[in-house]
N, CA and C of each residue as an Amber inpcrd file, in Angstrom:
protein
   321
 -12.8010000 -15.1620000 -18.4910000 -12.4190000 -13.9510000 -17.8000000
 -11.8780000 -14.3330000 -16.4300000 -10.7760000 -13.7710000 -15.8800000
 -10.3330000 -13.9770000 -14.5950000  -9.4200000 -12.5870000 -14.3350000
  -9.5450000 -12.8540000 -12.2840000  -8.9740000 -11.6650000 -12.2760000
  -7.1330000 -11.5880000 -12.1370000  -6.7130000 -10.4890000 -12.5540000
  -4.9710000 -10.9450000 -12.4280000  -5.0430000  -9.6640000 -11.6240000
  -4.6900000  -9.9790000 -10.1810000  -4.6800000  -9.0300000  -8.8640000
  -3.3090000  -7.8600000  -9.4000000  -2.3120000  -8.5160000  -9.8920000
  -0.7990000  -8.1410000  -9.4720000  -0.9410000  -7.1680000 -10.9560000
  -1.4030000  -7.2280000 -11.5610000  -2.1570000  -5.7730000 -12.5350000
  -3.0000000  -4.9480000 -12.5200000  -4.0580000  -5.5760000 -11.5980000
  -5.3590000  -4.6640000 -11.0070000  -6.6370000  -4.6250000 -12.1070000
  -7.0310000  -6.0760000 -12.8780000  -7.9560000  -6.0100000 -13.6820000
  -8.1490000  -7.3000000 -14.1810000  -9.1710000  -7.3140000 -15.2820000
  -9.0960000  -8.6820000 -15.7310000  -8.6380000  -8.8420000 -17.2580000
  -8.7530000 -10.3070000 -17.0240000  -7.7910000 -11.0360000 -18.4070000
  -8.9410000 -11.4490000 -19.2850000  -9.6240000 -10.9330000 -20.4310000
 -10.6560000 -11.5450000 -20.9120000 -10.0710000 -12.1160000 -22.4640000
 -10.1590000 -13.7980000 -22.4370000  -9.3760000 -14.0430000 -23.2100000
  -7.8820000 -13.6660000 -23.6630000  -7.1230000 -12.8990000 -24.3430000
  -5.8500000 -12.4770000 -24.6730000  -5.7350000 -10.7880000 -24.4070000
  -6.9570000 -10.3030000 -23.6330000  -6.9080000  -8.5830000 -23.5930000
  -7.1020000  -8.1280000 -22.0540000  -6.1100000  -7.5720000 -21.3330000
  -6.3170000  -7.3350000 -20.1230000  -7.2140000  -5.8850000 -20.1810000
  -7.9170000  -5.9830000 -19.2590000  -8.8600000  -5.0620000 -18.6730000
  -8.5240000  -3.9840000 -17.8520000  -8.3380000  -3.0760000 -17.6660000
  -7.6550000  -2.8470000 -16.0090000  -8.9320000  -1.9290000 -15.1590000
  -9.2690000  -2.0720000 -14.6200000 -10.2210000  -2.2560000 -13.5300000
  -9.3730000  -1.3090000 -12.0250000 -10.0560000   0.0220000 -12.1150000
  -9.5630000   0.9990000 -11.0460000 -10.3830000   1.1100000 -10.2120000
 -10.2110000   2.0080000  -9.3140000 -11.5150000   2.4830000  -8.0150000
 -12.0960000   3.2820000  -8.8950000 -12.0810000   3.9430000  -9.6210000
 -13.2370000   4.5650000 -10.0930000 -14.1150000   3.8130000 -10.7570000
 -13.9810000   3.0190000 -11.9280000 -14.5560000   1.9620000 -12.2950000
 -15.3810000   1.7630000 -10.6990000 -14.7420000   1.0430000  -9.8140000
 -15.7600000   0.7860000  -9.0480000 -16.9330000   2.0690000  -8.3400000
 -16.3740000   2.6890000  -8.0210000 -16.7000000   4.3660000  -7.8270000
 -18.4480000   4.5410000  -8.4260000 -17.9180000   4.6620000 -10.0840000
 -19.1350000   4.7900000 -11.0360000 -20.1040000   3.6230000 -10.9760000
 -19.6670000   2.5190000 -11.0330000 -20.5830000   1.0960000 -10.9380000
 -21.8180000   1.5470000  -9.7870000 -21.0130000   2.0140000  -8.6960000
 -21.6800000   1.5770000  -7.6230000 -22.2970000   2.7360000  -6.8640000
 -22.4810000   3.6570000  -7.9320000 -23.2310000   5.0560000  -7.6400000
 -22.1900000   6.0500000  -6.9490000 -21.1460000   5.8150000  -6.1290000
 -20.5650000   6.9060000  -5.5680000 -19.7870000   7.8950000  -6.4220000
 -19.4520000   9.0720000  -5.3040000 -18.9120000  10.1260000  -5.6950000
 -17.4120000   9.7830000  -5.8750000 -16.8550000  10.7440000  -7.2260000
 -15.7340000  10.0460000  -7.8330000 -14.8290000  11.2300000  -6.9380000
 -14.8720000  12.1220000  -6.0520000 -14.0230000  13.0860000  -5.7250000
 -14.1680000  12.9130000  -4.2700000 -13.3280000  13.1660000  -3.3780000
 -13.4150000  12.6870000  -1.8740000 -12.0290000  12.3510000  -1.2390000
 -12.3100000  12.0210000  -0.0130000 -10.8800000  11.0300000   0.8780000
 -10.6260000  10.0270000   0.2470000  -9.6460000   9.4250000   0.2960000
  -9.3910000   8.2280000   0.0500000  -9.3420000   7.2040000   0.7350000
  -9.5450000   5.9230000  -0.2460000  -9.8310000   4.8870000   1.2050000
  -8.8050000   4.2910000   1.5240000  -8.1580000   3.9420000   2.7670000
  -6.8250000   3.1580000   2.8530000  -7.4840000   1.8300000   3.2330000
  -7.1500000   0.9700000   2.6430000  -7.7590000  -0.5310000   2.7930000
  -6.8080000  -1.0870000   3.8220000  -5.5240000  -0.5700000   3.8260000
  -4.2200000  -1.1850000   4.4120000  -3.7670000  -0.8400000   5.9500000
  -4.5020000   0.4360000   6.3570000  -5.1700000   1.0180000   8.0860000
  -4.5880000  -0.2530000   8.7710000  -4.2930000   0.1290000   9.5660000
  -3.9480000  -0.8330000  10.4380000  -4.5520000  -0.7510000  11.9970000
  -5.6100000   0.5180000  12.0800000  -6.0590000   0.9360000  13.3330000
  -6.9180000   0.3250000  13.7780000  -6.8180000  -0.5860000  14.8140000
  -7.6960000  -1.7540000  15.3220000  -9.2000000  -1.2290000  16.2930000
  -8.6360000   0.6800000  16.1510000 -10.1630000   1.1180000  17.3300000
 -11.3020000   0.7420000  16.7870000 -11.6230000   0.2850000  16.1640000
 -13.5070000  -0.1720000  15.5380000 -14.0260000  -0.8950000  16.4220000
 -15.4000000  -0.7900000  16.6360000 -16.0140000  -1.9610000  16.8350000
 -15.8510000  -3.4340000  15.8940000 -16.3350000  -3.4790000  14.6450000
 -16.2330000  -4.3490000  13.6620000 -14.9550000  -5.3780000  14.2380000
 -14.0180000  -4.4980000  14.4750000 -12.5540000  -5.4000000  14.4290000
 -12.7430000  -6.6590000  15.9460000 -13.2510000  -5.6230000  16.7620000
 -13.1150000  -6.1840000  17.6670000 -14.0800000  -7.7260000  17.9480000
 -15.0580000  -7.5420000  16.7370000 -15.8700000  -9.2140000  16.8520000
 -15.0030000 -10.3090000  16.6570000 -13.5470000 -10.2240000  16.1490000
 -12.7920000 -10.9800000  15.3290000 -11.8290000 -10.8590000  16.5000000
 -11.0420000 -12.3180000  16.7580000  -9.5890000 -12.3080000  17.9280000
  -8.6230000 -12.4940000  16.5640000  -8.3820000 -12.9640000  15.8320000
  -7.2750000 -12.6700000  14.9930000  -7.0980000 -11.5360000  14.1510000
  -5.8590000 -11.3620000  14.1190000  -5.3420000 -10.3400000  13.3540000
  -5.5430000 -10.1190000  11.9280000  -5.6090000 -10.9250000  11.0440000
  -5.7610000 -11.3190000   9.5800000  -7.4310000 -12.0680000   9.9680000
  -7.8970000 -11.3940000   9.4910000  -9.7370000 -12.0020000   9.5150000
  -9.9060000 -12.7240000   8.0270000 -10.3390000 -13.7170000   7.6210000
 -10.3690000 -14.3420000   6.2920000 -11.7550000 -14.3220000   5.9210000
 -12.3750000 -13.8400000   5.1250000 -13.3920000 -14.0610000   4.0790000
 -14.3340000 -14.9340000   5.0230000 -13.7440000 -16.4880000   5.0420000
 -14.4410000 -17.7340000   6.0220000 -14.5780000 -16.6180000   7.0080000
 -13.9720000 -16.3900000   7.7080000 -14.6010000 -16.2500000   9.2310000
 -15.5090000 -15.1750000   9.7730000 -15.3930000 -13.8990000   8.1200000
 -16.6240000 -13.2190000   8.0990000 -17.9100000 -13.6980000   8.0430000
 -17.9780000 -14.7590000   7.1190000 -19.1510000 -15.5300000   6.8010000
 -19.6140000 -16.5240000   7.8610000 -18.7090000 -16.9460000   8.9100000
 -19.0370000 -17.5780000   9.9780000 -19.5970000 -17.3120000  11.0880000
 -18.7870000 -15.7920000  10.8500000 -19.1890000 -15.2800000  12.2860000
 -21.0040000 -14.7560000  11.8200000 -21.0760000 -14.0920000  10.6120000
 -22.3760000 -13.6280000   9.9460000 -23.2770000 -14.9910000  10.5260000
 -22.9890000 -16.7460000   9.4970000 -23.7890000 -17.3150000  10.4200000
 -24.2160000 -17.5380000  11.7110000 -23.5210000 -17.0560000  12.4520000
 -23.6260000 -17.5430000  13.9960000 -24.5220000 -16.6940000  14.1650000
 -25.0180000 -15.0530000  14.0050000 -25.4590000 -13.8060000  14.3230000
 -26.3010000 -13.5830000  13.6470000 -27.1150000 -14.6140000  12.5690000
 -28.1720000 -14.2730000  12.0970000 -29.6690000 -14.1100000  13.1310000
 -29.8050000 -12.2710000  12.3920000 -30.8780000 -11.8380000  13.2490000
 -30.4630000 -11.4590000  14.1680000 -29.2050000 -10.9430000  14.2610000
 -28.0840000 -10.2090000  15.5230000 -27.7920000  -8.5400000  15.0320000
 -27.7150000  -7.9790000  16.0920000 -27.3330000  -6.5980000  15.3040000
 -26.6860000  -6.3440000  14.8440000 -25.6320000  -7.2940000  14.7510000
 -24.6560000  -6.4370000  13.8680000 -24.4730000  -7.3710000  11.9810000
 -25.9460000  -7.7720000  11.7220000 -25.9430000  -8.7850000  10.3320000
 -25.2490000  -7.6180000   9.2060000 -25.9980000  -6.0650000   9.5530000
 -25.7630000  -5.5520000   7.6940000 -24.3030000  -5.1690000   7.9760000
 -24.0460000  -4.8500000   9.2280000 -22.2440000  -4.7280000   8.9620000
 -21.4110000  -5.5750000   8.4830000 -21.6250000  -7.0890000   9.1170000
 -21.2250000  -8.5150000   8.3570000 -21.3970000  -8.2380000   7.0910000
 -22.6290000  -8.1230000   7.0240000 -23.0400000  -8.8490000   5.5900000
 -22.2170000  -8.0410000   4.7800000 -22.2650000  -6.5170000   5.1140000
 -21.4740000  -5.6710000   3.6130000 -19.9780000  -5.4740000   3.9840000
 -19.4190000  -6.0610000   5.3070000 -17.6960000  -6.3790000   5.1720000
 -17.6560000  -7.5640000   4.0900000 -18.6620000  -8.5950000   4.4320000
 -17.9060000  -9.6340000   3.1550000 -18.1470000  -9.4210000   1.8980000
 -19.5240000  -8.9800000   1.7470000 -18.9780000  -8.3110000   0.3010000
 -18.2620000  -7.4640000  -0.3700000 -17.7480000  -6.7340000   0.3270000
 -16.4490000  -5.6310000   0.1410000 -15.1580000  -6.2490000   0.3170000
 -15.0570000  -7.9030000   1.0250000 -13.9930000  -7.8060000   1.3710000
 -13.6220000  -9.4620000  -0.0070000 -15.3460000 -10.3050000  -0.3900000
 -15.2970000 -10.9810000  -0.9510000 -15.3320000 -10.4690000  -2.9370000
 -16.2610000  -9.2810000  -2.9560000 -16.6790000  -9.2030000  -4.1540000
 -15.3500000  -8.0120000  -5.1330000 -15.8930000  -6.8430000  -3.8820000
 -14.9880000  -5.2420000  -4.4530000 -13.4820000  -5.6460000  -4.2420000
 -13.2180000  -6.0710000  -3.3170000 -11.5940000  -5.7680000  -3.1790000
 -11.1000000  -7.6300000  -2.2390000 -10.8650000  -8.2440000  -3.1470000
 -10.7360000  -9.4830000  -2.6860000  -8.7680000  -9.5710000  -3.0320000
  -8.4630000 -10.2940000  -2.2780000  -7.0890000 -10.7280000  -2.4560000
  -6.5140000 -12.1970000  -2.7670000  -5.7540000 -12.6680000  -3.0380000
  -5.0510000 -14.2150000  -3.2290000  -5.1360000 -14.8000000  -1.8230000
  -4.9560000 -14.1330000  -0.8380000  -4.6390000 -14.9210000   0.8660000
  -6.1500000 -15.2770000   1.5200000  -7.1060000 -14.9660000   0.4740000
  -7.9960000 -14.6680000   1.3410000  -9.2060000 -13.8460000   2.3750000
  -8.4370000 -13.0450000   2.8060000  -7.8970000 -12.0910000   3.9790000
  -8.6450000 -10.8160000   3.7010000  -9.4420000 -10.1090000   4.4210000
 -10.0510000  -8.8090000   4.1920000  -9.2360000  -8.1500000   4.6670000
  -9.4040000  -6.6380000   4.1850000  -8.1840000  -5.6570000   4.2100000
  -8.5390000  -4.9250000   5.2600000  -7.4230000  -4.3860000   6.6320000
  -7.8270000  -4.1350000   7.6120000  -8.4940000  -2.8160000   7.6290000
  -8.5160000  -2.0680000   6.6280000  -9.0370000  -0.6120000   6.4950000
 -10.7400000  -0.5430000   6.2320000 -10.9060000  -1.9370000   6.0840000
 -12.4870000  -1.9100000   5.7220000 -13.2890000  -1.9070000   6.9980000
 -12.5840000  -2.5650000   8.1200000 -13.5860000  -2.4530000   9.1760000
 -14.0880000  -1.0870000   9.3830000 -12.6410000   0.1200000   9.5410000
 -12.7930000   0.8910000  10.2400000 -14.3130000   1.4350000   9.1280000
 -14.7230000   1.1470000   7.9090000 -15.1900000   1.8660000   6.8400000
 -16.9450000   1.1250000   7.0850000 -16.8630000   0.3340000   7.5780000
 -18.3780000  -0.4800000   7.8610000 -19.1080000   0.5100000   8.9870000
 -17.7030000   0.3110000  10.3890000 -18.4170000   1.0240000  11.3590000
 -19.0650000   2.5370000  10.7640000 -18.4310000   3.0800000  10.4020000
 -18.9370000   4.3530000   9.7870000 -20.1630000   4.0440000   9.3420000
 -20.6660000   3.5140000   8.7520000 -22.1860000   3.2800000   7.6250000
 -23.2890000   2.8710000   8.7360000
């Protein structure tokens, strides 16, 4: 099984999967009716954003900065940007999607 991004699902053996936000939606207990999330935001007002000096934040440097701050206040925001940015919605570059910060600070 692997994932093929540029279809939005996976390849299991010879049968693609396709794998939506709702799929994730239902998995993960939430409500299937609501705002939508823009992953692609480009609005840098968060706190979250501002722990990070580059523009493109990578996966690594969530997890780096998480090590440095263990037992820091801001661990469960770390911790659940990289899994949102490593597990739910991961990309080829790397790179967490800038719409997630603004979506941590909220929680």
């Amino acid at each position: 099984m692997r994932w093929v991004e540029r279809r939005g699902g996976f390849l299991i053996q010879y049968v693609f999967v396709p794998f939506t936000l709702l799929d994730v939606c239902v998995s993960l207990g939430f409500r299937v009716a609501g705002q939508n999330i823009e992953l692609c935001n480009e609005d840098t007002d968060c706190h979250t954003r501002t722990i990070f000096r580059s523009r493109n934040v990578s996966v690594r440097m969530i997890y780096d900065e998480l090590m440095k701050r263990l037992n820091g206040s801001n661990d469960c925001t770390l911790y659940i940007l990289l899994g949102l940015s490593e597990f739910l919605f991961p990309n080829q570059t790397g790179t967490g999607f800038s719409g997630l910060f603004k979506i941590v600070d909220n929680i």
